[in-house]
KEKE-3310 file (N, C-alpha, C; in steps of 0.2 Angstrom, whole numbers, plus 5000, padded with zeros to 4 digits):
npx = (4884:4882:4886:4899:4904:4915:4932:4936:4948:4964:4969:4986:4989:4991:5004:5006:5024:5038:5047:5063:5074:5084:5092:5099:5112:5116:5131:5132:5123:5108:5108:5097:5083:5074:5056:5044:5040:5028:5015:5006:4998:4983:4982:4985:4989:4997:5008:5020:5019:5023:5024:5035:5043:5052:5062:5065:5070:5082:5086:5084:5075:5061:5049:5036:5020:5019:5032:5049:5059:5075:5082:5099:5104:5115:5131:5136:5137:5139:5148:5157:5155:5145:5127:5116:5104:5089:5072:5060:5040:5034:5025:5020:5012:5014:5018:5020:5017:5014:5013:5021:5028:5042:5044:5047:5035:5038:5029:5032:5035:5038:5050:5050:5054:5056:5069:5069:5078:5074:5080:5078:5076:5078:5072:5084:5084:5070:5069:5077:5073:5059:5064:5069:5071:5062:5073:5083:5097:5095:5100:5095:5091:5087:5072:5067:5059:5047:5038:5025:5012:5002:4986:4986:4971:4958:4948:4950:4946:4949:4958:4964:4973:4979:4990:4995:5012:5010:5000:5005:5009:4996:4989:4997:4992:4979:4978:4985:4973:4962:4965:4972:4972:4954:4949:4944:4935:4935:4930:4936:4942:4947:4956:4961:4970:4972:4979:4971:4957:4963:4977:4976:4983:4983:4968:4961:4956:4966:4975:4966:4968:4964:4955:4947:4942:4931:4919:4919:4911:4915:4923:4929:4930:4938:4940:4951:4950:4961:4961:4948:4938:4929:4935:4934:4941:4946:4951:4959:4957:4945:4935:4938:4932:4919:4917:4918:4910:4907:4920:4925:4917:4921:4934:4929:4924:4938:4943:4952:4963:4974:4980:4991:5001:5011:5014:5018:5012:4998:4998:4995:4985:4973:4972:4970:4955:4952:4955:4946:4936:4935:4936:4923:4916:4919:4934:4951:4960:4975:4980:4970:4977:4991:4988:4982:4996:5002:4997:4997:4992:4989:4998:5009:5019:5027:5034)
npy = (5127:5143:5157:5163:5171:5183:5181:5177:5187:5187:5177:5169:5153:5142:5130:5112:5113:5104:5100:5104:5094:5076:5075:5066:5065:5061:5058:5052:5042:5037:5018:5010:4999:4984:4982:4975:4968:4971:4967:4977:4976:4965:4949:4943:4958:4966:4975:4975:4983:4989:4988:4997:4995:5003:5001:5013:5018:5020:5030:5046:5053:5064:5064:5073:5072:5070:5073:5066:5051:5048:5036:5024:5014:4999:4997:5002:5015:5013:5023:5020:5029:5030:5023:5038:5045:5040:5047:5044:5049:5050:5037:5037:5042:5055:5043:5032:5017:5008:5013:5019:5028:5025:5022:5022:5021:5017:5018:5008:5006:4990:4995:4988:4986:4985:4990:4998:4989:4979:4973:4969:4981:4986:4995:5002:5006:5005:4989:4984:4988:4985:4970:4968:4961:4955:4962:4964:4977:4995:5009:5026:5043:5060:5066:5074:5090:5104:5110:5102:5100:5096:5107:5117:5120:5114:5115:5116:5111:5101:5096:5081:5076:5060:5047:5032:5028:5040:5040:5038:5051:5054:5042:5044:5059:5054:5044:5054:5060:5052:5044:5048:5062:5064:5074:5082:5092:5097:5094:5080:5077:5066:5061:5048:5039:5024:5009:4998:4990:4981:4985:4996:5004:5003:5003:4991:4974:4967:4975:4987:4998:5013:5014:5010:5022:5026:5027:5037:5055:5065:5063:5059:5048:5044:5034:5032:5021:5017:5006:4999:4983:4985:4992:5006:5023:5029:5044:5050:5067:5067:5062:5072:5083:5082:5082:5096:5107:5106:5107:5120:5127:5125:5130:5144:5147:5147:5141:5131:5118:5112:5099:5089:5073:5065:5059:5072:5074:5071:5082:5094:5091:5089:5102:5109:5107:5114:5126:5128:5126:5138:5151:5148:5154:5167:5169:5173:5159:5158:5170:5167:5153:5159:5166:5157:5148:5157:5160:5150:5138:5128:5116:5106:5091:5084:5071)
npz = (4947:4943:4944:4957:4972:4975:4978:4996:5008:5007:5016:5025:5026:5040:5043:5051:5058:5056:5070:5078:5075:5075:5056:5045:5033:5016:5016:5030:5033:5041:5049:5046:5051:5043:5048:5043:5028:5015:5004:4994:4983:4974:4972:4956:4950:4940:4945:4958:4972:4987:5006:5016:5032:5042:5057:5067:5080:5084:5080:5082:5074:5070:5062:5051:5045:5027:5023:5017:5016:5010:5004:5002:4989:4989:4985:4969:4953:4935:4933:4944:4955:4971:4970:4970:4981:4983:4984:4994:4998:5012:5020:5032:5048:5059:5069:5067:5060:5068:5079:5090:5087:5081:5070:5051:5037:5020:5005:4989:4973:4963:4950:4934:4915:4898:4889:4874:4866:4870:4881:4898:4910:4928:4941:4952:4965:4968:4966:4977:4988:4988:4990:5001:5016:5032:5047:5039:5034:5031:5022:5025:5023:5031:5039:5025:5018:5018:5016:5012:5020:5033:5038:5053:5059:5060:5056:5040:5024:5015:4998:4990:4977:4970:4961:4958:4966:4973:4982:4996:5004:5004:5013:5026:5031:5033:5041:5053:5052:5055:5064:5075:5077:5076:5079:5067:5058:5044:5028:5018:5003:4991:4978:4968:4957:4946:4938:4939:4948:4956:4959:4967:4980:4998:4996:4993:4992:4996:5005:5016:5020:5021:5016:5026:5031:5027:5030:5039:5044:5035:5027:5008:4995:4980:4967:4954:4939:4926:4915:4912:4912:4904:4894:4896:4900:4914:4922:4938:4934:4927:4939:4947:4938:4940:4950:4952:4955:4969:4972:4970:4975:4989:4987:4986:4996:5005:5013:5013:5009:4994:4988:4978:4970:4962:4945:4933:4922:4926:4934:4926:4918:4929:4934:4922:4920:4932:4927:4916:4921:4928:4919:4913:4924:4924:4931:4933:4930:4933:4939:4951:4955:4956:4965:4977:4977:4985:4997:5004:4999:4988:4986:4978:4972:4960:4949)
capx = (4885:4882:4891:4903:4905:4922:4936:4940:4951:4969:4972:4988:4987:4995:5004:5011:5029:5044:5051:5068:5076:5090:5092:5103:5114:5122:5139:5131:5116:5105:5106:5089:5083:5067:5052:5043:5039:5022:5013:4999:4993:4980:4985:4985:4988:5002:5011:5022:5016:5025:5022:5040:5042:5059:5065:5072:5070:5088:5089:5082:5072:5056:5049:5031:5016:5021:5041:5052:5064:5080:5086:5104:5105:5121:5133:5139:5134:5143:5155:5161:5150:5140:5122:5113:5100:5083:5069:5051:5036:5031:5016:5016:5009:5022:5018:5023:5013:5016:5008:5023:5036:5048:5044:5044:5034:5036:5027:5036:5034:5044:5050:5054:5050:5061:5070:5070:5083:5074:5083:5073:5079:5076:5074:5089:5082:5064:5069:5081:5067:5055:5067:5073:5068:5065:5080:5088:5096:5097:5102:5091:5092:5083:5069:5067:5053:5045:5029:5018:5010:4993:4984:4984:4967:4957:4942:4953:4943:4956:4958:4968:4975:4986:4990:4999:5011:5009:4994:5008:5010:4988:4989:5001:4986:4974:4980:4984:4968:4955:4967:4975:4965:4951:4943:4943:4930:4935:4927:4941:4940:4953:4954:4966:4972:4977:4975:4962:4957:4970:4985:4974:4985:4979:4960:4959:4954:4973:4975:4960:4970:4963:4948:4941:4938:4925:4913:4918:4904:4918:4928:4923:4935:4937:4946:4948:4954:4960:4961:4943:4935:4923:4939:4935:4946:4944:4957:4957:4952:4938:4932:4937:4928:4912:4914:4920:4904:4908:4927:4925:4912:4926:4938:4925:4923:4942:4946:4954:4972:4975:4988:4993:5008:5011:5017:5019:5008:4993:4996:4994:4977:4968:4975:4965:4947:4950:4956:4940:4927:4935:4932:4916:4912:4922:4937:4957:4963:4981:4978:4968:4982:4994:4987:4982:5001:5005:4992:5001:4984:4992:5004:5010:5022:5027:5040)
capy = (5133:5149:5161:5164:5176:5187:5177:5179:5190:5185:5174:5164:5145:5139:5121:5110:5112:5100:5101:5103:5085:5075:5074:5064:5068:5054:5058:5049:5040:5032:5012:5008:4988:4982:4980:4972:4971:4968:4967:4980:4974:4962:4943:4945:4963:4966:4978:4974:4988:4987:4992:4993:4997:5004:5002:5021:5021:5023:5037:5052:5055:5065:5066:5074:5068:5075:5075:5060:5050:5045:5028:5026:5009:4997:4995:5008:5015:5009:5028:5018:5030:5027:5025:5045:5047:5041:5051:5041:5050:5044:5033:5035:5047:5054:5038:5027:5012:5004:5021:5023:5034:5021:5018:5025:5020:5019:5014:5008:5003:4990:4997:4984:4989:4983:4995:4998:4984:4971:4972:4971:4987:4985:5001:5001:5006:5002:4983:4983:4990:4980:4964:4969:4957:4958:4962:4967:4984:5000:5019:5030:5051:5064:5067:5080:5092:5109:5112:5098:5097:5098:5113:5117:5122:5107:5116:5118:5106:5097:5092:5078:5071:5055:5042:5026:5028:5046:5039:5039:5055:5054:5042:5048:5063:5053:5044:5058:5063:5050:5037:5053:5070:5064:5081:5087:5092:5100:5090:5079:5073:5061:5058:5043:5037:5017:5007:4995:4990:4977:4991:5003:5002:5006:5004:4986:4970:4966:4980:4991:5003:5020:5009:5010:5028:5030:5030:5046:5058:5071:5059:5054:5045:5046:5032:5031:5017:5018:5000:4993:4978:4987:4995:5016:5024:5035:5046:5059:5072:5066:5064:5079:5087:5078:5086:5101:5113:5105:5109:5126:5130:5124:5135:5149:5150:5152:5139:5124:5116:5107:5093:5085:5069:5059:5062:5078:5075:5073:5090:5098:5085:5092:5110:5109:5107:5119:5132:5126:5129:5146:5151:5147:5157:5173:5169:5169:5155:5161:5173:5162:5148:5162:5167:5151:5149:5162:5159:5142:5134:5125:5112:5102:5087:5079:5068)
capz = (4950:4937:4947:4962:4975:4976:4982:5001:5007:5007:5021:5024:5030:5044:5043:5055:5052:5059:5075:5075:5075:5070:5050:5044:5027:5011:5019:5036:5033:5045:5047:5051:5050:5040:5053:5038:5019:5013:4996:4994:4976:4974:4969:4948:4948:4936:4946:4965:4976:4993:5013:5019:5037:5043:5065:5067:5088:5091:5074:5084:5072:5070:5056:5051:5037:5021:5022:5014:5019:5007:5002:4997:4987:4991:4978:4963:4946:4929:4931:4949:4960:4973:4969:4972:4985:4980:4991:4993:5003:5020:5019:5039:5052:5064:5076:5063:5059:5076:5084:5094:5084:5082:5063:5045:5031:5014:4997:4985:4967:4959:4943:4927:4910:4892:4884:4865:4862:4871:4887:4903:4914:4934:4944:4960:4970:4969:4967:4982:4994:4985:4989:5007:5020:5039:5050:5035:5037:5024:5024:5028:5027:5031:5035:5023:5017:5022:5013:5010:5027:5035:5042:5060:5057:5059:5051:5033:5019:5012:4992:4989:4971:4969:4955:4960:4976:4974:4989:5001:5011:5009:5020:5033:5033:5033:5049:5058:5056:5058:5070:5078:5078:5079:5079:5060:5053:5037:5023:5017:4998:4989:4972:4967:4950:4946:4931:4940:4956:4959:4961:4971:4986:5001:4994:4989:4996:4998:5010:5015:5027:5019:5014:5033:5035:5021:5034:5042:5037:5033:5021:5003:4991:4971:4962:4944:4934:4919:4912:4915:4909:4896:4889:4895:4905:4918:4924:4940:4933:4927:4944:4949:4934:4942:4959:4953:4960:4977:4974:4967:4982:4994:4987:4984:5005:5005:5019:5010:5005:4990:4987:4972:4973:4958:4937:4932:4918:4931:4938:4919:4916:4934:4933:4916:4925:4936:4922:4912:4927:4931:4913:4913:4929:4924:4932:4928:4935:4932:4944:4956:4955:4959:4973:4983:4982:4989:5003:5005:4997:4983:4989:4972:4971:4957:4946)
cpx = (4887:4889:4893:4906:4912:4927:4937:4946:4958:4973:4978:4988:4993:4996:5007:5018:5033:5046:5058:5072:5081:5088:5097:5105:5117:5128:5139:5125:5116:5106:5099:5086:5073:5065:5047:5040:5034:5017:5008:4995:4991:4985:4984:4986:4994:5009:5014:5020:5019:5023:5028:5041:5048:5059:5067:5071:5075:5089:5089:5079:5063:5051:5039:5026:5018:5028:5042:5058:5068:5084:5095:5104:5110:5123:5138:5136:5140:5150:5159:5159:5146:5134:5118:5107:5093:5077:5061:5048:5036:5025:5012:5013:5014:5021:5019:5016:5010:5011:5011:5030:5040:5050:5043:5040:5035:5031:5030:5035:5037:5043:5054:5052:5056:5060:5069:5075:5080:5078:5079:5079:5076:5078:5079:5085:5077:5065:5073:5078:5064:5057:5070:5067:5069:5071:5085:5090:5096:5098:5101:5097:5088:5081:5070:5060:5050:5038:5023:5015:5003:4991:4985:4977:4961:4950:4942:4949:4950:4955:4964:4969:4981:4985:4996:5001:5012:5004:4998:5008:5001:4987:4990:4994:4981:4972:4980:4979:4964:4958:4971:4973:4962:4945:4943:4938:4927:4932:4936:4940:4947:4950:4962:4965:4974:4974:4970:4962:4961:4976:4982:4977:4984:4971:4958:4957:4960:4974:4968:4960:4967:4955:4942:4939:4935:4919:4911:4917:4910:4924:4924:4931:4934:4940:4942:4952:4954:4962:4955:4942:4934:4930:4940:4940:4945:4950:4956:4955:4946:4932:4932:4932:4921:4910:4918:4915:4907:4917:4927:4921:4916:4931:4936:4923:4931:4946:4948:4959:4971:4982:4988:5000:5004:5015:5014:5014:5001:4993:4991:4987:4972:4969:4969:4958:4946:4951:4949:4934:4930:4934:4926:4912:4916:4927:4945:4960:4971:4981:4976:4973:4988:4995:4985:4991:5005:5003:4996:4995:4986:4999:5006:5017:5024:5033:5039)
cpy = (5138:5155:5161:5170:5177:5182:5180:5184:5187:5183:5168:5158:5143:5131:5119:5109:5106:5102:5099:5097:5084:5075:5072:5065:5062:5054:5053:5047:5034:5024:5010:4999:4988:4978:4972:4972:4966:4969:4970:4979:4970:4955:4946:4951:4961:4971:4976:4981:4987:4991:4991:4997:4998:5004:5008:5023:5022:5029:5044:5056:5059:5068:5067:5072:5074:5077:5067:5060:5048:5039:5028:5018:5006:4997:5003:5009:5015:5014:5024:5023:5028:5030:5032:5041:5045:5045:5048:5049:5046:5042:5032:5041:5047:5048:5032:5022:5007:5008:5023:5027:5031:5018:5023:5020:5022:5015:5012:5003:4998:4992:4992:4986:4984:4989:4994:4992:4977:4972:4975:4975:4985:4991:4998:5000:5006:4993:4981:4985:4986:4971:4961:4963:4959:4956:4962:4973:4989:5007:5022:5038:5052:5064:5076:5083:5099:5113:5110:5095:5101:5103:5110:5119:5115:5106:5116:5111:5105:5092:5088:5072:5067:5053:5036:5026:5036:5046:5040:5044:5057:5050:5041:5054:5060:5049:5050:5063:5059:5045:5042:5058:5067:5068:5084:5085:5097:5093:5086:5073:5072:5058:5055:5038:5030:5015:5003:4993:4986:4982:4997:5003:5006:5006:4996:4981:4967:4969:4986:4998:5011:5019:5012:5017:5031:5029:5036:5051:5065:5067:5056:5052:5044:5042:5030:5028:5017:5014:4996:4989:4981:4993:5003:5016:5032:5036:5051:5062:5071:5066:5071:5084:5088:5081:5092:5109:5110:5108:5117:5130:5132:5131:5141:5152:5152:5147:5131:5124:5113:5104:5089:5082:5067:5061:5070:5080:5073:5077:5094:5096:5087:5097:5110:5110:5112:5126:5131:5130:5138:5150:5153:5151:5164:5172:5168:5165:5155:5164:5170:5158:5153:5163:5161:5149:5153:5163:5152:5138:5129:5120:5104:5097:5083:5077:5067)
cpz = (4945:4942:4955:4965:4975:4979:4988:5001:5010:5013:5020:5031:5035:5045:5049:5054:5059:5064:5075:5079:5073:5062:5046:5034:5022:5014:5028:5037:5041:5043:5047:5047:5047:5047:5048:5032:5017:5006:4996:4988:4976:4972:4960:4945:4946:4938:4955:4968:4984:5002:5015:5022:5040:5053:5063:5074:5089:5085:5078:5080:5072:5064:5056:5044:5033:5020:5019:5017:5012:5007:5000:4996:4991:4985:4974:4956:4942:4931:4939:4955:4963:4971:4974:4976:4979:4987:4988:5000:5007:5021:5027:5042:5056:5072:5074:5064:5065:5081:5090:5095:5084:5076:5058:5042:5025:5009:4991:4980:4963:4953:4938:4921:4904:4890:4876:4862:4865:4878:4894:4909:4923:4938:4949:4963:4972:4971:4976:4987:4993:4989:4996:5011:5030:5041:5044:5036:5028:5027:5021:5027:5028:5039:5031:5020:5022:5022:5013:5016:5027:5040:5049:5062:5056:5055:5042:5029:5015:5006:4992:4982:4973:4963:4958:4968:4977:4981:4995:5005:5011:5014:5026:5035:5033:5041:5054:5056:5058:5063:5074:5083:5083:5080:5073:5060:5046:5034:5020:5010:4997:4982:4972:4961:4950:4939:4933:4947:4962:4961:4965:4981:4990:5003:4990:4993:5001:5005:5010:5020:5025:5018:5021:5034:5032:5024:5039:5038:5036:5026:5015:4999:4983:4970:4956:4941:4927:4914:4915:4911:4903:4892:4891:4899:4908:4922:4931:4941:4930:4931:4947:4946:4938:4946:4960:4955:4968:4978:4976:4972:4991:4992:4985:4994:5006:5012:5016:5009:5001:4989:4981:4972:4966:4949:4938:4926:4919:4933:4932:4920:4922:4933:4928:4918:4930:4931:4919:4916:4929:4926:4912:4919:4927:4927:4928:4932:4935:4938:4952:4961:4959:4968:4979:4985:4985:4997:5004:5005:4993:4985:4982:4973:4967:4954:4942)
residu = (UNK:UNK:UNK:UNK:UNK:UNK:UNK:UNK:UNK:UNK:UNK:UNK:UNK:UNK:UNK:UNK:UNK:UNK:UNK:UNK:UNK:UNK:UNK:UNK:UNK:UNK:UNK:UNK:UNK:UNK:UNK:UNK:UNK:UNK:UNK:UNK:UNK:UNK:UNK:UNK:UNK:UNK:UNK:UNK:UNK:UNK:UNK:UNK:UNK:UNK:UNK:UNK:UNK:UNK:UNK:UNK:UNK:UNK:UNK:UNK:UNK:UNK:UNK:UNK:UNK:UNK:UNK:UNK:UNK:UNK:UNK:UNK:UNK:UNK:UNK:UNK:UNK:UNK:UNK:UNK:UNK:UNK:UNK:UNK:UNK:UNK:UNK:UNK:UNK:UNK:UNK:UNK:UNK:UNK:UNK:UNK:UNK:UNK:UNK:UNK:UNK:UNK:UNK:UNK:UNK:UNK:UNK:UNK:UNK:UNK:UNK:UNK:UNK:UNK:UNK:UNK:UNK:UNK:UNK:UNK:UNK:UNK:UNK:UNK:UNK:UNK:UNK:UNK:UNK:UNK:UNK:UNK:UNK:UNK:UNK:UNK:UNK:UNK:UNK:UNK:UNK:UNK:UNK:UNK:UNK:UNK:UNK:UNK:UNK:UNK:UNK:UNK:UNK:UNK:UNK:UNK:UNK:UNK:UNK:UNK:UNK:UNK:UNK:UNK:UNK:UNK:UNK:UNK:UNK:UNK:UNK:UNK:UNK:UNK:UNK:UNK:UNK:UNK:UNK:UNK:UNK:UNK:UNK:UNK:UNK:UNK:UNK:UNK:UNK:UNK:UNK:UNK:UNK:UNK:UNK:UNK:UNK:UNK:UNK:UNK:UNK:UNK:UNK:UNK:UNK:UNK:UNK:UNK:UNK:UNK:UNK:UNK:UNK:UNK:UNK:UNK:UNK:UNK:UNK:UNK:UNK:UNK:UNK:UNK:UNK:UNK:UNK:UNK:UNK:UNK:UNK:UNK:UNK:UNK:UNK:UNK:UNK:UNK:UNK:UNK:UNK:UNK:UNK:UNK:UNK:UNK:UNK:UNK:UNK:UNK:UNK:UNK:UNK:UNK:UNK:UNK:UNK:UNK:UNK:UNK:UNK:UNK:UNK:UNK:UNK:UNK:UNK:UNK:UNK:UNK:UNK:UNK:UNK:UNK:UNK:UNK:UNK:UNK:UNK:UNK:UNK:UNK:UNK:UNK:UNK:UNK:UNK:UNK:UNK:UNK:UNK:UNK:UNK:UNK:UNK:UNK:UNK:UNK:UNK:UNK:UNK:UNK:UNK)
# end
């Protein structure tokens, strides 16, 4: 695509927001009991990747795609404080996994690494999910969250970046659209980052729950590993770069959201591609970028 017509004129997007609910705060967490904890990574993959399913029917909770729920560990850190508030996304649709609003999901990665001295480090509160078992209980807040939600708009084309469990609140939207809705028919792309196809949770042989709706003619799916066999490495944005005329056409009519979950250092690395391609069409993407958030078009999330 050489050139592109004037950008739309300055429409802002309307989301689904939260109905007001209980939400629960660290000073009075929710109990809520493990439904159950499942392994999303392939057998051999080198990384635990989990499906852990939370009971919250007696909570009062109502929680929508694209908000987080908060973990509080058990226990204390070395100063004698209780461990802080971690906050995962919700990997579920507001009907839970169950499909009858009685459940959260999360995603959750276990974290081990060695530090510099040789000593193997164990994330809390990753392993401590990771390790919960059914009818075990844990404490819950929230939810919380007020931005990272899906059009009401069923016609809105919808970009969607991950990398790891960044995948989480895509496929809570992805749920409530094709096992929910039902009637979108924005185009709905998904680019997803892993190192290979073993840890593509959600998209593997393991589990192929995101997997199944790549036959609706309005969804297409992009993943890019970046430890293959023959040694290259594909990131992201590489795909993105690839389908960046179909993007740039999307955001050139003026009726799309974009979502990006995951490192902070894959916002930067796609960001790039789109700065690149607006360049090259006369555009400043400064500008652009600007303005889609201000239109509530730009919906970013990272760590």
């Amino acid at each position: 695509m050489d050139n592109l017509s004037p950008l739309q004129p300055i429409k802002l997007i309307k989301y689904e927001i939260p109905e007001s609910a209980v939400s629960y705060k660290p000073n009075a967490p929710f109990t809520a009991i493990v439904v159950s904890n499942e392994r999303l990574t392939e057998e051999g993959a080198s990384v635990d990747i989990r499906n852990v399913v939370f009971d919250i029917s007696e909570s009062g909770i109502r929680y929508i795609e694209g908000q987080s729920i908060g973990i509080i560990p058990p226990g204390f850190q070395e100063d004698g404080r209780p461990h802080r508030v971690r906050l995962y996304s919700i990997a579920s649709s507001r009907t839970g996994d169950d499909g009858l609003s009685t459940t959260v999901t999360l995603c959750v990665k276990r974290v081990s690494f060695t530090d510099e001295q040789g000593k193997e480090v164990k994330g809390v509160s990753s392993n401590y999910l990771c390790d919960l078992l059914p009818g075990d209980s844990a404490s819950l807040i929230g939810p919380t969250g007020r931005t990272f939600f899906l059009p009401k708009d069923d016609s809105v084309n919808l970009i969607m970046v991950a990398a790891g469990t960044g995948i989480a609140p895509f496929r809570a939207f992805i749920h409530r659209i094709y096992r929910e809705k039902k009637t979108w028919h924005g185009k709905v792309r998904l680019f997803y980052g892993v190192r290979n196809a073993l840890e593509s949770a959600y998209m593997n042989q393991q589990n192929a729950d995101i997997g199944q709706y790549m036959s609706n003619d309005t969804f297409e799916a992009f993943q890019a590993f970046s430890q293959n066999e023959d040694k290259s490495k594909v990131y992201v944005q590489h795909h993105v770069a690839e389908q960046r005329d179909e993007l740039f056409q999307m955001i050139d009519d003026g009726n799309f959201s974009f979502y990006l979950c995951g490192m902070k250092a894959m916002e930067k690395s796609v960001e790039e591609v789109f700065r690149e391609h607006a360049i090259e069409v006369g555009r400043d993407w400064d500008e652009m970028k600007a303005r889609f958030k201000a239109e509530g078009r730009w919906n970013v999330e990272t760590y």
